[in-house]
C-alpha positions in Angstrom: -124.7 -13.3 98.3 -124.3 -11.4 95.1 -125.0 -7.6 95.1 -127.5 -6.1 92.8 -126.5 -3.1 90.9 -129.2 -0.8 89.5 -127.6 1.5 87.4 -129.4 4.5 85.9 -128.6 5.7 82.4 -126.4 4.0 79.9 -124.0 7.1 78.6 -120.2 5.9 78.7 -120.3 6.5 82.7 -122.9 4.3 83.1 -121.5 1.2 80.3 -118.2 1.9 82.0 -119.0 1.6 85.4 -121.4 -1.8 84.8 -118.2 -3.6 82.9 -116.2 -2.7 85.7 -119.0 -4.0 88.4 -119.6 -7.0 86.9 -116.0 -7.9 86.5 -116.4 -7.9 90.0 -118.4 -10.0 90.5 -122.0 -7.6 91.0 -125.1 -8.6 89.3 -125.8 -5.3 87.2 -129.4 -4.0 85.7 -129.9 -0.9 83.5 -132.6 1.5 82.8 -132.6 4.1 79.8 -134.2 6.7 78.5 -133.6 6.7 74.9 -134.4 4.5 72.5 -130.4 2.9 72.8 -127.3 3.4 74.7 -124.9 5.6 74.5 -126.3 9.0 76.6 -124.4 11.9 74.2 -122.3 8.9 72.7 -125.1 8.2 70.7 -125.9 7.4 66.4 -128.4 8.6 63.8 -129.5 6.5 61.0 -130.9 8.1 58.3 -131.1 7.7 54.7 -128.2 5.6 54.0 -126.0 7.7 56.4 -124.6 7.0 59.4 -123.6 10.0 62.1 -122.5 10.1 65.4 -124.5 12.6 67.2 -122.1 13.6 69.8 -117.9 13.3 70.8 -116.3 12.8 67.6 -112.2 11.8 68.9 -111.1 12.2 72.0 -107.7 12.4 74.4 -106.3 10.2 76.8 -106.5 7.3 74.9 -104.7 4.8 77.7 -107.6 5.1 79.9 -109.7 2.8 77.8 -106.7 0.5 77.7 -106.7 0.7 81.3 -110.6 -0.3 81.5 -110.8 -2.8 79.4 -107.9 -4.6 80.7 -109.6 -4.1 84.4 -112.2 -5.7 83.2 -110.2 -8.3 82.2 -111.2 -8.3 78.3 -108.8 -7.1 75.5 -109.7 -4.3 74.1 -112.0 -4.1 71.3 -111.6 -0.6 70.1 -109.6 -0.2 67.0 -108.2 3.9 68.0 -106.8 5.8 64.8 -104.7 8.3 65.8 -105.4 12.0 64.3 -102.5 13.8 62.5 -103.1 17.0 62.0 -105.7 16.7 64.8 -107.6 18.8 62.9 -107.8 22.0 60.7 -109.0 25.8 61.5 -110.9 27.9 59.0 -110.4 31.6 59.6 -112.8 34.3 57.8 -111.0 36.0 55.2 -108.2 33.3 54.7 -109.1 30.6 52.2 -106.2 28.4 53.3 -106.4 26.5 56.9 -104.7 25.8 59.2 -103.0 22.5 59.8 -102.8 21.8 63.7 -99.8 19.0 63.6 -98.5 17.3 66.4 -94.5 18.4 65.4 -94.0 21.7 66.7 -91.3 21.9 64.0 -94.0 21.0 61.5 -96.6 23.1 63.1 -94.4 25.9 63.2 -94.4 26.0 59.3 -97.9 27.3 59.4 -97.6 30.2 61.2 -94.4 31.5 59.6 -94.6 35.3 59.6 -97.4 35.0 61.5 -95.8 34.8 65.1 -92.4 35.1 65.4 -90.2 31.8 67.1 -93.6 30.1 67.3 -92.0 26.8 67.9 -89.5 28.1 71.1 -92.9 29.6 72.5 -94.9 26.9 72.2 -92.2 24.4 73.5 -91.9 26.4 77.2 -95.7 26.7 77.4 -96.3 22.9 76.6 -93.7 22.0 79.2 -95.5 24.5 81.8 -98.4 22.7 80.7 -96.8 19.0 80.9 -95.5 19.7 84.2 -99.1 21.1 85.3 -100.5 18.0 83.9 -98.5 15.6 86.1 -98.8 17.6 89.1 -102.2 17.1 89.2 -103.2 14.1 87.4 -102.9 11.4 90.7 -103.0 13.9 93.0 -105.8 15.7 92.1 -107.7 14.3 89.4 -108.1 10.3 90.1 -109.3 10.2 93.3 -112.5 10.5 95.7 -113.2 13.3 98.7 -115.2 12.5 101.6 -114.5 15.9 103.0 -113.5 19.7 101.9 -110.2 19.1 103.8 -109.1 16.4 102.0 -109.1 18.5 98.9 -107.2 21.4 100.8 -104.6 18.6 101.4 -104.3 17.7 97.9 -104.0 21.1 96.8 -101.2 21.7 99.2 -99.2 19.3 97.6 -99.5 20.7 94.1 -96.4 22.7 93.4 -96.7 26.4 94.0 -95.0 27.2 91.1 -98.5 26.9 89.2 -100.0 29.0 92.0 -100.2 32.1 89.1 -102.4 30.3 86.7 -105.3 30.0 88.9 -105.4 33.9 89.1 -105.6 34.0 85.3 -108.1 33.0 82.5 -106.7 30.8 79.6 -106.8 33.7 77.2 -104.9 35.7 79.6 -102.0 33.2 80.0 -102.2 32.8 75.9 -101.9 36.2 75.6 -98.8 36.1 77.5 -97.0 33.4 75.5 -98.1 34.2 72.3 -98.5 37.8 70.1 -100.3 37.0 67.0 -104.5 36.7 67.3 -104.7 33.2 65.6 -101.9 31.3 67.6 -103.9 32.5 70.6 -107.7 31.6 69.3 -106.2 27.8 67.7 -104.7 27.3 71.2 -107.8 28.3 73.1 -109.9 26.0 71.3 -109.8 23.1 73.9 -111.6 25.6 76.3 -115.0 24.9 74.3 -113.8 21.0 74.4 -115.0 21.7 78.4 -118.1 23.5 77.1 -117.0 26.9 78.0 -115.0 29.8 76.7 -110.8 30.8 77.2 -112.3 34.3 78.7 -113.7 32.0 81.6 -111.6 28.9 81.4 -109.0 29.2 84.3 -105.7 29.1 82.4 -104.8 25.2 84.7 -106.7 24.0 81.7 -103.5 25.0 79.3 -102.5 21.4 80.4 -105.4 19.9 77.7 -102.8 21.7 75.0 -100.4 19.1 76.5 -102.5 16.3 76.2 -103.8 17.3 72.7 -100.1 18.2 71.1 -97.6 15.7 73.2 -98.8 13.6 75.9 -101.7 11.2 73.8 -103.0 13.2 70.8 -105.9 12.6 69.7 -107.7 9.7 68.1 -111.4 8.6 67.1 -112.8 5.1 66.5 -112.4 3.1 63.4 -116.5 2.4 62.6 -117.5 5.3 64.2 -117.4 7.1 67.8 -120.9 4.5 68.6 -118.7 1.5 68.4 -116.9 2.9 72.1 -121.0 1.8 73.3 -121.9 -0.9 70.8 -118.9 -2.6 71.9 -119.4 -2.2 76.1 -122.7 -3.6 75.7 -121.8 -6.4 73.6 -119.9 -7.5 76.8 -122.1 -6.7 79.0 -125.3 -8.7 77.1 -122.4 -11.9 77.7 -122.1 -11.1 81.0 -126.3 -11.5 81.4 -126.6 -7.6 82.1 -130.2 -6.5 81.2 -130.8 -3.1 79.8 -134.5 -2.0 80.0 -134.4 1.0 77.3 -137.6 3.7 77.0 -137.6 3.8 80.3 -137.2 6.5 82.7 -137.4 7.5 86.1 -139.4 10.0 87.7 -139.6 8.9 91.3 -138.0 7.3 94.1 -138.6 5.5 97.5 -136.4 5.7 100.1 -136.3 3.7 103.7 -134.3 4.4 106.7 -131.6 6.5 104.5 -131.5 4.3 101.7 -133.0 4.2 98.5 -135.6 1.3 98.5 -136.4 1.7 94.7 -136.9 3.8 92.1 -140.2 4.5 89.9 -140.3 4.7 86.0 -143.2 6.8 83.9 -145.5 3.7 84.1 -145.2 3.1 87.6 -143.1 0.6 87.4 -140.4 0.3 91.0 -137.0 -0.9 90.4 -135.2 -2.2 92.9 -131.2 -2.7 94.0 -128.7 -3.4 96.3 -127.2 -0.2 95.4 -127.8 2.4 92.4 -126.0 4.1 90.3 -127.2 7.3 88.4 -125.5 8.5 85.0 -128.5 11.3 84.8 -126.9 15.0 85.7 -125.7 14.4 88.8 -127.0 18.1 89.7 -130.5 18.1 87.9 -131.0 14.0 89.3 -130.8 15.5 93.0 -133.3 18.4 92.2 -136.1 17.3 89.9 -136.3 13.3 91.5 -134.8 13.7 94.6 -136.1 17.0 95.4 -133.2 18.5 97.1 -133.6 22.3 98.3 -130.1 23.0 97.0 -130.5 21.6 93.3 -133.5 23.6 93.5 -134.2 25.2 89.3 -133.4 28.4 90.4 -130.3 27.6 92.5 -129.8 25.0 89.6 -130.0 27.9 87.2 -127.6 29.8 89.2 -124.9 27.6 88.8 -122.1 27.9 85.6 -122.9 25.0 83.1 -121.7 24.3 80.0 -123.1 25.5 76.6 -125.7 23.9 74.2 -125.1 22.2 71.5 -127.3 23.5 68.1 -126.4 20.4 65.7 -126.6 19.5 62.1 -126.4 16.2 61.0 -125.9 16.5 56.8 -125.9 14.2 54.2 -124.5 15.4 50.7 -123.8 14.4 47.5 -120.6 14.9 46.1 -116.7 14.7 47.8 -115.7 17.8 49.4 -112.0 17.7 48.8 -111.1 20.7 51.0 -112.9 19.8 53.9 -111.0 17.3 56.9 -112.0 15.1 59.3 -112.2 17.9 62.3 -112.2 21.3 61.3 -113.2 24.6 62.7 -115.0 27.8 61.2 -114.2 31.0 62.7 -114.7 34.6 62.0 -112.7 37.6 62.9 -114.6 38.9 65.7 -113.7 36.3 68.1 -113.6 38.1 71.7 -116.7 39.9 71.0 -118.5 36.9 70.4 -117.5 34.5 72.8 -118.4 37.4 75.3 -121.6 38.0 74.1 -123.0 35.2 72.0 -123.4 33.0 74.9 -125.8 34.8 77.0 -128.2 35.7 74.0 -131.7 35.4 72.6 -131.2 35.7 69.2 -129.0 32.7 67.1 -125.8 34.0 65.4 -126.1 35.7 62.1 -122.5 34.8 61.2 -122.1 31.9 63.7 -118.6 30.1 64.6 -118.9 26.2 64.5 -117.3 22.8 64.5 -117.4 20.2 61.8 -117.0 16.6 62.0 -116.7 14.3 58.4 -116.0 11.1 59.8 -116.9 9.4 55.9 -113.5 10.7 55.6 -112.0 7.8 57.9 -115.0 5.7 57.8 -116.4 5.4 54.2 -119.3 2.9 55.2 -120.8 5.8 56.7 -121.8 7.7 53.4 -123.3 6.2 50.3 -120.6 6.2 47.7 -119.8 9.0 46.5 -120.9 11.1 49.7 -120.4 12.6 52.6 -121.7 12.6 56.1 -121.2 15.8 58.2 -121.8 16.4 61.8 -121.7 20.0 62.7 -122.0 21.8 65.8 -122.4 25.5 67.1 -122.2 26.5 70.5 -125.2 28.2 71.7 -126.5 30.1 74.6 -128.6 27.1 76.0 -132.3 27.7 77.6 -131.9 29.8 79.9 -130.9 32.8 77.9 -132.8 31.4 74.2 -135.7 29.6 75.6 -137.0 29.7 71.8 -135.6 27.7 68.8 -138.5 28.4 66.3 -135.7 30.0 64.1 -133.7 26.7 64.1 -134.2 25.9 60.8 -132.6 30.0 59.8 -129.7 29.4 62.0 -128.5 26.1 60.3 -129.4 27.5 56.8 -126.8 30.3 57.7 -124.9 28.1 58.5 -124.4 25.8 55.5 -124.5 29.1 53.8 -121.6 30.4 55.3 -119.7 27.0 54.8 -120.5 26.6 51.0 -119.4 30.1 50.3 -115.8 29.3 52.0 -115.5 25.7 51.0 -116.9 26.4 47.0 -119.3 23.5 47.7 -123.1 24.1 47.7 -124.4 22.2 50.8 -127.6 23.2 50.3 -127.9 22.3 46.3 -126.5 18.8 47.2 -128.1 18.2 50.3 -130.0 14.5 50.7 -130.6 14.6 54.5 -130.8 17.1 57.2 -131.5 16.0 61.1 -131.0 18.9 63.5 -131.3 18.4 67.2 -131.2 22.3 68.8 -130.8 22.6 72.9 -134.6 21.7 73.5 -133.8 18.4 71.5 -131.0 17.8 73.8 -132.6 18.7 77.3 -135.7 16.4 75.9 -133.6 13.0 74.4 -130.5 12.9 77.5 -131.9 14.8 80.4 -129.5 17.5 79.5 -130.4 20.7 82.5 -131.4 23.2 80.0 -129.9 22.1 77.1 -126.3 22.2 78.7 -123.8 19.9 76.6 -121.2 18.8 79.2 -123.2 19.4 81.9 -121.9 21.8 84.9 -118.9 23.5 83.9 -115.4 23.4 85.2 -114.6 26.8 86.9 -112.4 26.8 90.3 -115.6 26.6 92.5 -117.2 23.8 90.5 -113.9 21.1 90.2 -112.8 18.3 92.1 -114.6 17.9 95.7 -116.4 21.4 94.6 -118.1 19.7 91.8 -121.4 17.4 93.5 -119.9 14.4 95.0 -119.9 10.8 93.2 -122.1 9.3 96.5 -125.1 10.7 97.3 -125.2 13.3 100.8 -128.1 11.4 102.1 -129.1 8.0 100.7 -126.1 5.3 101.9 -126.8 3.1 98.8 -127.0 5.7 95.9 -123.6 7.0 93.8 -123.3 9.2 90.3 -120.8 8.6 87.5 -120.5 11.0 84.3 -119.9 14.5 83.6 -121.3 16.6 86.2 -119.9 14.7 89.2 -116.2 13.9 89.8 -113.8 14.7 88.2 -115.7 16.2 85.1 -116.2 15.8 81.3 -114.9 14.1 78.4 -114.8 10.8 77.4 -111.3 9.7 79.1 -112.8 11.6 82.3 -115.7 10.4 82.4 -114.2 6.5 81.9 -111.5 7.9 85.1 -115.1 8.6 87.2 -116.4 5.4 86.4 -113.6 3.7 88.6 -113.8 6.1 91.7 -117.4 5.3 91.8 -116.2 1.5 91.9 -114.0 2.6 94.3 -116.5 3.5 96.3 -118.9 0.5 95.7 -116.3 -1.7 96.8 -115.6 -0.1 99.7 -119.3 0.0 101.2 -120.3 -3.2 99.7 -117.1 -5.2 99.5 -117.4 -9.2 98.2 -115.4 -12.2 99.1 -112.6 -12.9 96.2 -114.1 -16.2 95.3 -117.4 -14.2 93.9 -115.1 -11.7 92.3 -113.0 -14.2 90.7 -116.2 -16.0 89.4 -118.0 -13.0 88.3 -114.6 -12.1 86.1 -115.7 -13.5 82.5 -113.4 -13.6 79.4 -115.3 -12.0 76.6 
């Protein structure tokens, strides 16, 4: 008889993990929250603009070829490859720079700047390379029942990467490099994992690698939402039902198994088996009231930090502004040591900027632009209060006019922000966190809360906070070693897989 899936939450672990389900074979229901799907992957309509609220490219491109083609479906994402992958704004220096993928290229920009930049950077993307392929199978795609199993796997990682884990990224940066903004440009991929290089374990040197040589990286043509318009498009063939404006605030368990769970109306839902794509941490704590994902052992833990967005609709083409660029000042140890843990908002705050009418002129009127901006923050446990929200993103336009020569704020047509209390309250995000728990040596891997529940036989997670982390191409590498797992405790004949497969 055909299993019943009830998965909970429709962000990219969740869509991935029902295509992959019901290509074999499961029946598949979903609950959600919001208003659509997507979790973080998510879309604002607003005036005539269009803006993705949350990843704007991403790495690792191969693992969507690799689920869609599990699924049996070609793939319906049209991936544009980003070259420079983006630019970086420094305080004081009107010209960016261009972050190419040839080193020989790339080491144009910082002539006399740092000296044989492109024979540095070649030995510490080959350390990184090697890193990355050490640990990509052996560590990375696959489950642990058990702490020993992970002690095996890291036995058989070579020892020669042994000194990175005694060292922070900026450390081993600082070791490679001499000049301040090789070192800050490189150490950008630490707030990729929601975190800073000063508490990034230098292992993650290998996302260099996967940003400059390995895969690049590449954004959606139509927009980041198509990566979740698409998945559900498939799955609404496959007769998957998505329930949205629902969420769950209760469950009912039998015998070590989950027997249902309850919605804010009262309403049970019911399963073979359930999948949650909430915060695999806060899920256990504030429904399933576990003791050790208590809020204040919750609070103890290292997460990620909160997004303050801006989503900005202008008139007028802004010549000098790219499709990914950064804004930095000249201050940048001091405040990534201190900004983070903070009750007061940035006066002269470092952010991110996203114009994706750049690639994809349907999302501006003519003649505009759409921006998406983001600002790391200290999320709600060290700012509880966002009353100055609307002061923090005025700065920050501010700030960019002033270095772009473009008045934002003249030409401004439509402004939505969405501070850490927006995100904790839309996507179940603990305190405001963006990527969820963050990924220090005692939160990775088998350390990181497991992808099947300790207690409840029929209950799994997929997405950020659970194995083996965040990021899109992560969290779509999580969504098959939960099906792993699925198959393995509730395995079906081959006849119902093969007639569950549907070409779509």
């Amino acid at each position: 008889m055909q299993k019943k899936a009830l998965i909970i939450g429709t962000g990219l672990g969740g869509l991935a993990t029902a295509l992959r389900l019901t290509s074999r074979g499961y029946e598949v229901e979903m609950l959600e929250k919001h208003h659509q799907a997507g979790g973080r992957l998510n879309q604002i309509k607003k005036d005539g603009f269009t803006f993705d609220t949350g990843p704007s490219f991403f790495s690792m491109s191969y693992e969507f070829d690799e689920l869609f083609e599990d699924c049996g479906v070609a793939n319906p994402l049209q991936m544009n490859e980003l070259n420079p992958v983006y630019t970086v704004y420094f305080a004081n220096r009107e010209k960016p720079f261009f972050i190419y993928k040839e080193l020989s290229k790339l080491a144009k920009e910082f002539e006399g700047i740092e000296d044989n930049f492109e024979e540095k950077a070649r030995a510490y993307l080959k350390q990184a390379g090697e890193l990355f392929h050490d640990t990509e199978n052996v560590i990375v795609k696959r489950n642990y029942d058990t702490l020993l199993q992970y002690a095996v796997s890291l036995l058989k990682v070579p020892l020669k990467h042994s000194p990175l884990l005694l060292r922070n990224m900026w450390q081993e940066l600082s070791r490679r490099f001499d000049s301040q903004e090789v070192k800050v440009i490189f150490s950008l991929v630490a707030f990729f994992l929601g975190d800073t290089p000063f508490k990034t374990p230098a292992v993650y040197s290998l996302l260099n690698y996967t940003e400059l040589e390995h895969d690049g990286y590449y954004n959606i043509q139509g927009g980041m939402y198509k990566i979740a318009e698409e998945i559900v498009s498939i799955l609404i063939k496959r007769g998957v039902k998505i329930h949205y404006d629902t969420e769950i605030v209760n469950v009912l368990s039998n015998n070590g198994s989950v027997d249902g769970f309850v919605d804010q109306n009262g309403k049970v839902w019911k399963g073979d088996f359930y999948v949650c794509n909430s915060d695999a941490a806060s899920f256990r704590g504030k429904i399933l009231q576990r003791k050790k994902y208590s809020e204040a052992k919750l609070d103890k833990m290292h997460w990620t930090l909160a997004p303050f967005t801006i989503y900005l609709g202008v008139n007028g083409k802004i010549d000098n502004l790219h499709h990914h660029n950064y804004f930095l000042g000249d201050n940048f140890e001091q405040y990534a040591d201190k900004i983070f843990k903070t009750s007061v908002s940035p006066q002269k705050p470092y952010y991110y900027v996203n114009v994706s009418s750049k690639s994809n002129p349907n999302c501006a009127p003519q003649g505009c632009e759409n921006l998406f901006i983001l600002c790391p923050v200290p999320d709600l446990r060290f700012k509880p209060d966002w009353s100055d929200r609307e002061e923090l993103a005025d700065n920050i336009l501010k700030d960019m006019s002033n270095r772009l020569g473009f008045d934002l704020i003249k030409n401004r047509i439509t402004q939505t922000i969405f501070d850490p209390i927006d995100w904790q309250d839309k996507f179940n995000l603990y305190r405001g966190s963006g990527l969820g728990l963050a990924h220090g040596l005692n939160q990775v891997a088998a350390l990181r809360p497991k992808n099947k529940d300790e207690e409840f036989d029929n209950l799994y997670y997929v997405g950020a906070s659970t194995t083996p982390g965040t990021g899109l191409p992560i969290v779509v590498i999580g969504s098959k070693l939960v099906t792993q797992r699925i198959e393995n405790d509730f395995a079906i004949s081959n006849a119902t897989v093969q007639s569950g497969l549907q070409q779509v």
